[in-house]
Backbone as CSV, one residue per row, in Angstrom:
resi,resn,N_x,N_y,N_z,CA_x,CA_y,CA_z,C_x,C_y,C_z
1,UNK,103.358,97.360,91.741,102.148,98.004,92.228,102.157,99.456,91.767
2,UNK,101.250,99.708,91.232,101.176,101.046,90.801,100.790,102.199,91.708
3,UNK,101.128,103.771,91.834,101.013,104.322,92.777,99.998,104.358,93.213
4,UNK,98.544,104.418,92.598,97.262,104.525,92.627,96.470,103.843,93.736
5,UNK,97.489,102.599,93.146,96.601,101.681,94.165,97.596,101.440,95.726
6,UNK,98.046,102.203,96.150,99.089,102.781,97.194,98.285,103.458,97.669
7,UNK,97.651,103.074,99.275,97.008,104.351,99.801,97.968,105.353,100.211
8,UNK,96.703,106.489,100.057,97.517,108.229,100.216,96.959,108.364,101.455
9,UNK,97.505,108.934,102.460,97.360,109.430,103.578,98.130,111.091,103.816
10,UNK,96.417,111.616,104.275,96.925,112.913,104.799,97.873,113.236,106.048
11,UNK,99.009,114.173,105.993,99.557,114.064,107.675,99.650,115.229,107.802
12,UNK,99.106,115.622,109.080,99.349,117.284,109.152,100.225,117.177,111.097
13,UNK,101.228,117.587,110.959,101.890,117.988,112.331,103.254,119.043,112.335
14,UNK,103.091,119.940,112.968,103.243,121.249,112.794,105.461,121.367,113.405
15,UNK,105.489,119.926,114.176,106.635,119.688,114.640,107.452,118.693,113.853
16,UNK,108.649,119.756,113.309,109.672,119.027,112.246,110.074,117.303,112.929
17,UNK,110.185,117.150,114.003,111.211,116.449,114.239,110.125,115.132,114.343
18,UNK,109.345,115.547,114.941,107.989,114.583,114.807,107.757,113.702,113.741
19,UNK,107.337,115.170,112.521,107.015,114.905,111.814,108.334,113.493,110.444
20,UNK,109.262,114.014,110.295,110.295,113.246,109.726,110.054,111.803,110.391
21,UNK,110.062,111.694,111.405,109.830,109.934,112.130,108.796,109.345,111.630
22,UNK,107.574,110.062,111.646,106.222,109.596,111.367,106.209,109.783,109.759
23,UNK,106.934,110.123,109.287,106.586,110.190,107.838,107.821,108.798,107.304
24,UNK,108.676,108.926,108.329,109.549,107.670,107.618,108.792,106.290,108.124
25,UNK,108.205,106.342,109.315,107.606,105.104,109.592,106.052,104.518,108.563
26,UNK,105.490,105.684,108.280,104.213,105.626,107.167,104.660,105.114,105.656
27,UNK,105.395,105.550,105.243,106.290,105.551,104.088,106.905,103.876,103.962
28,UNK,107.691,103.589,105.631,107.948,102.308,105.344,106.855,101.244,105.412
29,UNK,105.726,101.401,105.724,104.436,100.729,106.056,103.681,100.808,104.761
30,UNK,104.506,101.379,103.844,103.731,100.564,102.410,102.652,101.857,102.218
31,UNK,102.835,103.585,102.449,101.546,104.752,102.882,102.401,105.303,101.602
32,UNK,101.559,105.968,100.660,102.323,107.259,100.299,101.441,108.573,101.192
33,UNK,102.197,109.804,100.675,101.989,110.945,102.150,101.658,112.562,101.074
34,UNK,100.742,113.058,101.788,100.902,113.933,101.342,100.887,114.927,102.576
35,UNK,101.839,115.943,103.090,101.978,116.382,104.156,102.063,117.982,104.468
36,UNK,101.237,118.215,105.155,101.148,119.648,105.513,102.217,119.648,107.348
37,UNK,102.084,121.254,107.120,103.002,121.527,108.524,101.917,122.551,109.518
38,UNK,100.553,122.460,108.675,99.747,123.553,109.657,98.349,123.306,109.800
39,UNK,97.373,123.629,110.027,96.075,123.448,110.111,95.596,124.352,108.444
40,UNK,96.172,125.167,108.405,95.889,126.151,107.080,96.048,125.240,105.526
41,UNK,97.423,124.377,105.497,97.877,124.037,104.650,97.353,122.619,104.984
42,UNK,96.798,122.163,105.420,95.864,121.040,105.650,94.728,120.896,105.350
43,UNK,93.965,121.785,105.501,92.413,122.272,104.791,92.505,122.242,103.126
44,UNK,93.783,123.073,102.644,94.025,123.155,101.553,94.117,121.913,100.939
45,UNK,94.986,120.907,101.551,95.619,120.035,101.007,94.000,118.254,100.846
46,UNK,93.791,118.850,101.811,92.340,118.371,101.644,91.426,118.130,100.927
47,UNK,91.298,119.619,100.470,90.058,119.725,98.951,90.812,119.662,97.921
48,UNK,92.100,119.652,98.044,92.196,119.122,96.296,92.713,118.230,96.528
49,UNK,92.628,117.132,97.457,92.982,115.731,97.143,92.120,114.568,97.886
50,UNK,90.456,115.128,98.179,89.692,114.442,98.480,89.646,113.254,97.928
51,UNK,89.401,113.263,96.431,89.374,112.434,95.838,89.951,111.089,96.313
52,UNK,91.133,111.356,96.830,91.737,110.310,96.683,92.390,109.591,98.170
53,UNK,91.773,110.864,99.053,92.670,110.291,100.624,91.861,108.503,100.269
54,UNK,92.871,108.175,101.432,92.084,106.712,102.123,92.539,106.955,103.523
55,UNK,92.901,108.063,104.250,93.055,108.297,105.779,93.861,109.825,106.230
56,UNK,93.699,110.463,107.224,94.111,111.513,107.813,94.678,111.026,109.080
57,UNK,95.741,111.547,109.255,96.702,111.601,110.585,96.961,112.882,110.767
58,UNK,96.303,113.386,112.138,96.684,114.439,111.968,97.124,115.129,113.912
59,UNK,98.157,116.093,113.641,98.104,116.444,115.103,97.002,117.232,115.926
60,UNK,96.767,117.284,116.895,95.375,118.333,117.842,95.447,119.393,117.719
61,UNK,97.191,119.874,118.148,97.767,121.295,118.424,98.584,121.646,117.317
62,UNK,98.018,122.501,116.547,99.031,123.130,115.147,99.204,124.366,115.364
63,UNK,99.059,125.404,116.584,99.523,126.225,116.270,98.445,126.847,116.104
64,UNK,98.914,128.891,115.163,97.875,129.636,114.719,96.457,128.593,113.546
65,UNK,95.437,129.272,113.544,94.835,128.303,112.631,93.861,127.340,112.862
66,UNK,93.392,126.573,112.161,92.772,125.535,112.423,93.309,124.348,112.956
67,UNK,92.760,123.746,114.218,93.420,122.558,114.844,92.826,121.174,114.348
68,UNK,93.127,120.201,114.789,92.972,118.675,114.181,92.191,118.580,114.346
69,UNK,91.355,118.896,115.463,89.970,118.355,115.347,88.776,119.171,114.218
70,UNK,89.068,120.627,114.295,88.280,121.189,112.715,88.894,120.477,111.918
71,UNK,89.927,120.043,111.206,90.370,119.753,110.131,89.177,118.140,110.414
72,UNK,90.156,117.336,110.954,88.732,116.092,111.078,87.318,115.977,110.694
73,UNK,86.650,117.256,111.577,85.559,117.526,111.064,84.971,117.641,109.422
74,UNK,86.072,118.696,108.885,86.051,119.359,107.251,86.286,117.703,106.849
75,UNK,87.101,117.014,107.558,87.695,115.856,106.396,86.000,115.102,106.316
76,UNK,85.701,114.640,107.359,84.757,113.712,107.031,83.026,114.661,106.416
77,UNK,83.193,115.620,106.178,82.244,116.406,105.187,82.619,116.488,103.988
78,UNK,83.813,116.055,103.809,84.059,116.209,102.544,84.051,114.555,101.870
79,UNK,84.364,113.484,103.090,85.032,112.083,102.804,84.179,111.160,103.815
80,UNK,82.730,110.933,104.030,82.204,110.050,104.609,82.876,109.084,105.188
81,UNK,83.358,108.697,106.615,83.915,107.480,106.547,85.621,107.654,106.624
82,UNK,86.109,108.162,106.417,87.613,108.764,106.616,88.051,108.013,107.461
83,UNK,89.282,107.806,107.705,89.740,107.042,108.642,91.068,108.284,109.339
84,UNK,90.637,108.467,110.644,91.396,109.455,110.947,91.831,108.807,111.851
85,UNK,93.054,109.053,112.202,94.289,109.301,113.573,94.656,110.460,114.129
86,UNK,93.885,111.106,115.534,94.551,112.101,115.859,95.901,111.910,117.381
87,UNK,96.986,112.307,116.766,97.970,112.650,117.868,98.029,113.893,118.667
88,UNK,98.615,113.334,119.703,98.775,114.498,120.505,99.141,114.337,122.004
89,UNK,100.041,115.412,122.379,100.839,115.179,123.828,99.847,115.540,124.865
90,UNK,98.477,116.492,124.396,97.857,117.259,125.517,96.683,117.005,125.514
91,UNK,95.963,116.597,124.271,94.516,116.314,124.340,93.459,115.032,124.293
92,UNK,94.385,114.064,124.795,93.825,112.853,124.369,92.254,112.716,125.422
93,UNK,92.549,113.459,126.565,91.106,113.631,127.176,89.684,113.879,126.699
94,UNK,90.244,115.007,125.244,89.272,115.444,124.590,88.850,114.782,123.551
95,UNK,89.121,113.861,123.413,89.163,113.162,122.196,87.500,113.006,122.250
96,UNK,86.693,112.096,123.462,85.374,111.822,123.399,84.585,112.695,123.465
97,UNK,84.922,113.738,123.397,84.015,114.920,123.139,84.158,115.781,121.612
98,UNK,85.614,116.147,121.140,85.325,116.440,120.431,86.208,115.559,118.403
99,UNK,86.323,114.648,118.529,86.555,113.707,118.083,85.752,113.046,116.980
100,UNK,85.734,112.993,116.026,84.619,112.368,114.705,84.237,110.938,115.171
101,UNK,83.293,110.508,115.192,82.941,108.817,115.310,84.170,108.113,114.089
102,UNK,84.224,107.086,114.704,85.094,106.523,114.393,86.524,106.558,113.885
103,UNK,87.195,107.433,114.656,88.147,107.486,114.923,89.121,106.977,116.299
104,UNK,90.291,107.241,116.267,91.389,107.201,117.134,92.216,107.904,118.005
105,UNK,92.584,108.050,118.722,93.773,108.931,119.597,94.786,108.245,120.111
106,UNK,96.030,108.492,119.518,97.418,108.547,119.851,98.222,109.065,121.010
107,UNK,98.724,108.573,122.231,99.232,109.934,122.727,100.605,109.783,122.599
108,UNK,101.091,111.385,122.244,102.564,111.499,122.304,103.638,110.892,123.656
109,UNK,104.430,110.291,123.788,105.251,109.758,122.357,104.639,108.053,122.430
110,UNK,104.411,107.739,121.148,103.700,106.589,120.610,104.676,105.973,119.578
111,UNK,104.824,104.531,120.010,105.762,103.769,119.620,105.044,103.519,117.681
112,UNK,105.849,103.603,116.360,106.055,103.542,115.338,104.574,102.647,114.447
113,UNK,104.786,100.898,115.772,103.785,100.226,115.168,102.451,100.722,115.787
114,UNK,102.273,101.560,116.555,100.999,102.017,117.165,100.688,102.585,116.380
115,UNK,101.115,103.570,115.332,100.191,104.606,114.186,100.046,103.465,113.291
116,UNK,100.943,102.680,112.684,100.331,102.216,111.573,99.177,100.765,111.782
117,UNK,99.670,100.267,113.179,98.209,99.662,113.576,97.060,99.943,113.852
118,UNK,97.135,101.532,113.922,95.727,102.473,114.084,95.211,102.327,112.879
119,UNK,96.140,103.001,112.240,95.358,103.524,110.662,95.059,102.308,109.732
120,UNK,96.281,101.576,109.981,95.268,100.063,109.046,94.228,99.655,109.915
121,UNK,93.983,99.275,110.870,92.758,99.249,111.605,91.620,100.090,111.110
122,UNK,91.484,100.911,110.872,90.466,102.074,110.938,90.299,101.927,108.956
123,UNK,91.058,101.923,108.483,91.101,101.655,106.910,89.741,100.138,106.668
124,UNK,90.289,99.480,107.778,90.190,97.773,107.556,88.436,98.094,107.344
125,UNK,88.667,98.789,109.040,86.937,98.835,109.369,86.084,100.102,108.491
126,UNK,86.767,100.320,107.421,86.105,101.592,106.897,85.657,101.210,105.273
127,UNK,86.619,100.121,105.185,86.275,99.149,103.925,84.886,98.603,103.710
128,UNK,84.056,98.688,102.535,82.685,98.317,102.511,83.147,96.320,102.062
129,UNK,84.094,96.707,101.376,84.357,95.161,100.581,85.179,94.079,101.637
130,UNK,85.484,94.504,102.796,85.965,93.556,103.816,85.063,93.542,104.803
């Protein structure tokens, strides 16, 4: 299989220890990753690889900067249809308010097959050809 046809998924979460689990569990689920550690370096990582996301995972709380839910927002202005996952230990309340249609919420701590049954879920239903 060639890398191409390997979906790329954005991950932005600002916590090392987090982040290493969730990137080894995506990785083993057949994801390649392209991964930021901030809301800043997430925006970035965004526009020059619109092209090619097929999903965003991203955390609520990053810290200084832009949080998951702006980034969400920017993603699906840039990517109609995106398939996002947002995590998080504190905001899953907010999710129905401020949250993109059709998306997800995770809450911290969330067992391995719960992200990648989100995001293939949300991929599945975001597919025009399935």
């Amino acid at each position: 299989m060639s890398d191409s046809s390997i979906p790329l998924l954005l991950y932005i979460e600002d916590e090392v220890l987090i982040q290493v689990e969730v990137i080894a569990c995506l990785e083993d689920a057949g994801y390649r990753l392209i991964v930021a550690d901030n809301g800043e370096e997430g925006l970035a990582l965004l526009a020059e690889h619109s092209a090619d996301l097929r999903g965003l995972v991203t955390d609520v709380d990053l810290g200084e900067g832009p949080d998951g839910w702006e980034i969400a927002r920017t993603a699906r202005e840039l990517i109609a249809g995106l398939p996002i996952v947002y995590v998080s230990a504190a905001s899953d309340h907010q999710w129905t308010s401020h949250g993109v249609p059709g998306s997800t919420m995770l809450s911290k701590p969330f067992a391995s097959a719960q992200l990648v049954v989100a995001i293939s879920s949300l991929m599945i239903a975001s597919d025009p050809s399935t």
